[in-house]
C-alpha positions, 0 to 999 in steps of 0.5 A: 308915102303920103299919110293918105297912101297909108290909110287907103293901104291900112283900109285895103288889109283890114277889108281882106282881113275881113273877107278871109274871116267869112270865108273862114266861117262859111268853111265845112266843119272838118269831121270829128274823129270817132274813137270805136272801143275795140270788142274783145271776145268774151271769156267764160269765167268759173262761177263760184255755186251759190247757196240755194235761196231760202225763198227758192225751197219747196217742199217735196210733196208741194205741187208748183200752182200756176200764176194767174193769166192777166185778163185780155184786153182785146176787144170783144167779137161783135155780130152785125145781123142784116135788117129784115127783108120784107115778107115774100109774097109767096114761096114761088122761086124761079127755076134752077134751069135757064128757059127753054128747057124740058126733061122730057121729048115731050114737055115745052117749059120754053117761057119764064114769068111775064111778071117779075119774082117778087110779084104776084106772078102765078095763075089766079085759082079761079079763072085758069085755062078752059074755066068759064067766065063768071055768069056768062058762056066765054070760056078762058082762053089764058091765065090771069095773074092779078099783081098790081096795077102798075106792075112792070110785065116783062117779056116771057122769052125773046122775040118780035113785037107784031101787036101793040094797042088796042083791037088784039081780038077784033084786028084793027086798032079800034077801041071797046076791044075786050083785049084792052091795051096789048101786045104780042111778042112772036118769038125766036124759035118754033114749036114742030115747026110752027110759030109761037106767039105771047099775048099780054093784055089789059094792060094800061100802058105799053112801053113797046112799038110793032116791030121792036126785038125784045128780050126775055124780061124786058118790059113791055108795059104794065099791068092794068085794067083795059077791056074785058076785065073785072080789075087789074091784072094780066091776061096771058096766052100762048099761041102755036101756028098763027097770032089768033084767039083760036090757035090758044094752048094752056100757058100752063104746060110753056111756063117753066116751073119753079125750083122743086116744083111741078106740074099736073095734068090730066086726061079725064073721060066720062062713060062715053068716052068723052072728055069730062066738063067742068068738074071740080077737082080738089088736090090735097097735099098729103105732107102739108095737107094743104088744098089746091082747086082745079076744074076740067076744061069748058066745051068749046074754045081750048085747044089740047096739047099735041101730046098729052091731049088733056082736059086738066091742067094745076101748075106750082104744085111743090113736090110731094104726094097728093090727094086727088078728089072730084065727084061725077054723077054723084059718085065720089073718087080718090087717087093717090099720086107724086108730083116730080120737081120739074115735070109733068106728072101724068094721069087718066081716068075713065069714068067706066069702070072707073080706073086711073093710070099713070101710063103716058100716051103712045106718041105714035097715036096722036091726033093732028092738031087743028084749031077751035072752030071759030064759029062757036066763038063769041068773045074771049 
């Protein structure tokens, strides 16, 4: 063997030495043998009895004092009070019962608010159902509810749009009507058979077209000063039978009345038997002595419910008892009656002999219902 065969044999060994060593080292580590102490059962021994320590002796009479309780480190309680809502515009809540809803056969509080809760949204004191216009012969044919300009109305109840502009009282889109901008709203259900309609005017704006299905509380415009008016607010009316200013109810009676409150109506007849004009009439809460003002309706115009055939109508009264004072012919009078939350509550005075009651009217005498005659009409 030549000395070059030796040292290619000589490399080859040390080249699989080589490869033997790192395999040897990429190898796992053969596991470690764990010794476990064997556990033997523990065994009780006898205790030797220790003497007492001198540290551990009290005396016999000496009562054991309790060790102070360390103080809590817990964080103390902390109270989030919410920030202050503004002030209510008034007192005035909904109603607990959703519309249309009566306690009585003979009641229709089908309509909610055309003006939203948080609003000025009940009549206007001065200028209700049956009052005259100031300086003038026109007798009210609705309620006016003086929000805001700009307030968003809403529809009382759900229903068709059949009017919406201008020329409402005239009956053609014509402009100087005393309606103003406005909309009537002929609505899903019917009173003994006849339709009802909503009218909302003076409006500045209207967010509905003839023809439209609304919903209760939907907008229909907002509140302005078109037409006949004096200042912002909105004119509002019930219809029965036919979309006409001379087909007027007392909304009065159709607005559902807030929770624990109620509504007061009367029938108020002079010596001749006929209804009592114009008269004044304060109601004074007993409770909170606090004075509502109310006035019989005007002669001509109005148009009387079906059942109750009033001339006096004072709605959102809270429930209570109340003073009733009003004069005629320069005598005064005083009655004592209790409005019922969510009712009407109900009398007649006869000027001869000068008596009240609270006996409701017998159903089976009422009249037929027939409208004003127009002829004695000259403006809304």
């Amino acid at each position: 063997m030549s000395r070059r065969d030796l040292a290619w044999k000589a490399i080859s060994i040390m080249s699989g030495l080589s490869w033997l060593f790192l395999l040897a080292g990429c190898a796992p580590t053969p596991a470690q043998a764990v010794v476990i102490p064997t556990v033997h059962p523990a065994v009780a021994e006898p205790v030797s009895e220790l003497p007492p320590s001198p540290q551990a002796e009290l005396p016999a009479s000496s009562p054991l004092e309790p060790k102070p309780v360390p103080a809590s480190e817990e964080e103390p309680l902390r109270f989030t009070f919410p920030t202050p809502a503004a002030e209510p515009v008034s007192a005035w809540r909904p109603p607990l019962v959703p519309v249309p809803w009566a306690m009585t056969p003979n009641d229709h509080f089908y309509f909610n608010r055309p003006i939203a809760t948080d609003q000025v949204n009940w009549p206007s004191a001065d200028y209700r159902y049956g009052d005259f216009f100031p300086d003038s012969e026109i007798i009210h044919t609705g309620i006016d509810i003086g929000a805001d300009r700009g307030t968003p109305v809403i529809a009382a109840a759900s229903g068709k749009v059949t009017w919406a502009g201008e020329g409402l009282y005239k009956g053609g889109n014509v402009e100087g009507d005393p309606y103003g901008i406005a909309v009537a709203i002929r609505h899903d259900f019917s009173y003994n058979d006849k339709d009802i309609y909503t009218i909302y005017a003076h409006m500045d704006r209207v967010d509905v077209v003839v023809g439209q299905k609304v919903e209760a509380g939907q907008q229909v415009g907002i509140v302005g000063s078109t037409g006949k008016t004096t200042g912002p607010h909105l004119h509002f009316e019930v219809r029965i039978e036919d979309n006409s200013f001379f087909y007027t109810r007392n909304p009065e009676l159709w607005l559902a009345p807030p929770q624990g409150w109620g509504v007061l109506v009367g029938k108020m007849i002079d010596r001749y038997g006929f209804p009592l004009l114009k008269i004044k009439v304060n109601v004074t809460s007993v409770d909170q002595n606090l004075i509502w003002l109310g006035r019989t309706y005007g002669p001509t115009s109005v148009n009387k419910d079906d059942y109750y055939q009033e001339n006096f109508v004072l709605s959102d009264l809270p429930a209570g008892e109340y003073w009733l004072d009003f004069r005629v012919r320069w005598k005064d009078y005083r009655y004592k009656i209790k409005i019922q939350p969510g009712m009407v509550s109900y009398f007649t005075f006869l000027e001869r002999p000068g008596t009240f009651s609270e006996v409701l009217p017998d159903p089976g005498s009422l009249s037929q219902f027939s409208p004003v005659d127009p002829e004695t009409i000259t403006n809304p």
